[in-house]
C-alpha positions in Angstrom: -44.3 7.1 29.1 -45.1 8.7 25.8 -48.4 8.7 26.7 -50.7 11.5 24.5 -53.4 11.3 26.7 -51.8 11.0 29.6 -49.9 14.3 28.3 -52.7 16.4 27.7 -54.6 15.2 31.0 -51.1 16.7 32.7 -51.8 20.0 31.0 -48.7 19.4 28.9 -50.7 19.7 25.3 -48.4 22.2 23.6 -45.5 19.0 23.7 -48.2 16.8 22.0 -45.9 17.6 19.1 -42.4 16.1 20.4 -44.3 12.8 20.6 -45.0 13.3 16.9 -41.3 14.1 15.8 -40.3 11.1 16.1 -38.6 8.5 13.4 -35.9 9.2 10.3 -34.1 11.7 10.9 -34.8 14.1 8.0 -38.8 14.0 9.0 -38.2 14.4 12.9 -36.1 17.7 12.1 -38.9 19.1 9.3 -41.4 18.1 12.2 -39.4 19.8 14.5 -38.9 23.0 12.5 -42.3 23.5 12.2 -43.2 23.9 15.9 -40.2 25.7 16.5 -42.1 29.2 15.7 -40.0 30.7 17.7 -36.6 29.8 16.6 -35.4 28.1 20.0 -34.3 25.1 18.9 -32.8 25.9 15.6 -29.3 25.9 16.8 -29.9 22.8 18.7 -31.8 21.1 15.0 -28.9 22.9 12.8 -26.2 20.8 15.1 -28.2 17.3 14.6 -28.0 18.0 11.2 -24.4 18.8 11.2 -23.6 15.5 13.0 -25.8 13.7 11.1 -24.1 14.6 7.9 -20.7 14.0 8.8 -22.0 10.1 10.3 -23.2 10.1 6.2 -24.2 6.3 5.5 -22.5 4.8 8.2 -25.3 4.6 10.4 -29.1 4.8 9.9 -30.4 7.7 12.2 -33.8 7.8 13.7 -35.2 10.6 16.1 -37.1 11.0 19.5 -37.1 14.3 21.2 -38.3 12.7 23.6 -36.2 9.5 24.6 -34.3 10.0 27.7 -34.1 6.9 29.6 -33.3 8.3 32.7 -29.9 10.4 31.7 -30.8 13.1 33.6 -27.2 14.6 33.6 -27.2 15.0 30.0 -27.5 18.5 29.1 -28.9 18.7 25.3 -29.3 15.3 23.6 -28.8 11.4 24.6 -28.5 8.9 21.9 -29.1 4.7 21.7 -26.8 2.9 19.3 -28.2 -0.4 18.1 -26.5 -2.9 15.9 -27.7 -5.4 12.8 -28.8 -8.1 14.4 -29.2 -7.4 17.5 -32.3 -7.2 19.6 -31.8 -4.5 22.3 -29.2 -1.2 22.3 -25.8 -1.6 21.9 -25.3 1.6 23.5 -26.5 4.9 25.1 -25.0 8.4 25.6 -25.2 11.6 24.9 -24.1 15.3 26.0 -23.4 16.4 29.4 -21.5 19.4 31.2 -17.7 17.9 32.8 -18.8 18.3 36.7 -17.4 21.2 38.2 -16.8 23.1 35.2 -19.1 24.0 31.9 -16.9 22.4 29.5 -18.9 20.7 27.2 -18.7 16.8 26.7 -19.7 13.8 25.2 -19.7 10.0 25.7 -21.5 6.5 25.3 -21.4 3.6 26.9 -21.2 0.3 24.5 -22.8 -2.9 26.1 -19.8 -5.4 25.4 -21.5 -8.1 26.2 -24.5 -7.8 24.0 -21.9 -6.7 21.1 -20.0 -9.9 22.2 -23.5 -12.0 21.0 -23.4 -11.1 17.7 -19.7 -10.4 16.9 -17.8 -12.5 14.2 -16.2 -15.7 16.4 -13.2 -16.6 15.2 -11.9 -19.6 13.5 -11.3 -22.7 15.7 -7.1 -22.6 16.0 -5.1 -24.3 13.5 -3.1 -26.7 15.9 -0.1 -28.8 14.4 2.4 -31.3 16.1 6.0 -31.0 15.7 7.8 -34.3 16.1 10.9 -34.3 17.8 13.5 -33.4 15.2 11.4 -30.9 13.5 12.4 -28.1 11.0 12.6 -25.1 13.0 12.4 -23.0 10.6 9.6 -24.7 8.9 7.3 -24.3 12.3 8.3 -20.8 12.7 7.3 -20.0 9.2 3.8 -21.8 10.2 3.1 -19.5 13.3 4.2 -16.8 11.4 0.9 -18.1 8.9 -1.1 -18.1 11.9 -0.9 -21.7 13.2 -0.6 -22.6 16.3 2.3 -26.0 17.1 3.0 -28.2 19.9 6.8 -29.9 19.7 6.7 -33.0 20.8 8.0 -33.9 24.5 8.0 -37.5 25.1 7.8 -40.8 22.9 4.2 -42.4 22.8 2.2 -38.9 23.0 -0.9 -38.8 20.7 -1.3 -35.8 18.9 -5.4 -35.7 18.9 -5.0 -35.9 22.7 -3.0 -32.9 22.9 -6.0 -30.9 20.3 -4.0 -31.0 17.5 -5.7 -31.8 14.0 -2.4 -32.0 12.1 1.0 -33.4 12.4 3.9 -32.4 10.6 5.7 -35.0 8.7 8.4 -34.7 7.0 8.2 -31.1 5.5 4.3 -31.4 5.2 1.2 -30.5 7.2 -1.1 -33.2 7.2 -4.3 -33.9 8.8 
């Protein structure tokens, strides 16, 4: 629970520090260097650093040595991907060993749904009636543009009806 006191109580006071190591990335790994006295986990830092520089300024990293949300297959470090404006993760993964074997691995899982919230909708679809006797070539030229057309089927229809906000008359698109 990330709980200092509850940490030393637990005897665990020589991983008061991990709780501290925590936040940008460039402080969490100085942080972390300087308990590492004994050179454990400087692989492990080097390869964070390593990632970290090839993800340049595409993503804001942060640190916690201790986050682990309950990925106890994961086999050196787990990750949460969040996204500009939104509230909760986006994702979680991290590294794991491929069951059965010792290959090395790593994956994520995105929340689709939460993305889904905040992604770009797109524009309402432009819908245009073709009267009977239409240019052909005229309406495929307009869903080559990106509209979308409804030929006309039977005398008396009305266009709004059918969801279309333009009709084609003549050789123009009007509203």
């Amino acid at each position: 629970t990330k709980d200092a006191g509850g940490l030393r109580a637990a005897g665990g006071s020589a991983y008061l520090p991990l709780l501290y190591a925590t936040g940008p990335l460039e402080s969490a790994l100085a942080a972390l260097r300087e308990v590492d006295a004994g050179g454990a986990l400087k692989s492990r830092l080097d390869g964070l650093e390593a990632i970290a520089a090839a993800v340049g300024d595409a993503a804001t990293i942060t640190l916690d040595p201790t986050e682990r949300h309950g990925f106890e297959y994961q086999s050196w470090f787990g990750f949460t991907l969040y996204a500009e404006g939104l509230r909760r993760a986006a994702g979680r993964g991290g590294t794991y060993r491929i069951a059965g074997s010792e290959e090395p691995a790593t994956g994520f899982t995105l929340y689709l749904d939460r993305l889904a919230d905040i992604a770009p909708q797109p524009e309402a679809a432009r819908m245009v009636y073709l009267p009977a006797g239409h240019d052909r070539a005229l309406a495929a030229s307009l869903r080559f543009e990106g509209w979308r057309t409804l030929a006309q089927l039977a005398e008396g229809e009305d266009p709004r009806e059918l969801g279309c906000g333009y009709v084609l008359v003549g050789g123009e698109v009007r509203e």
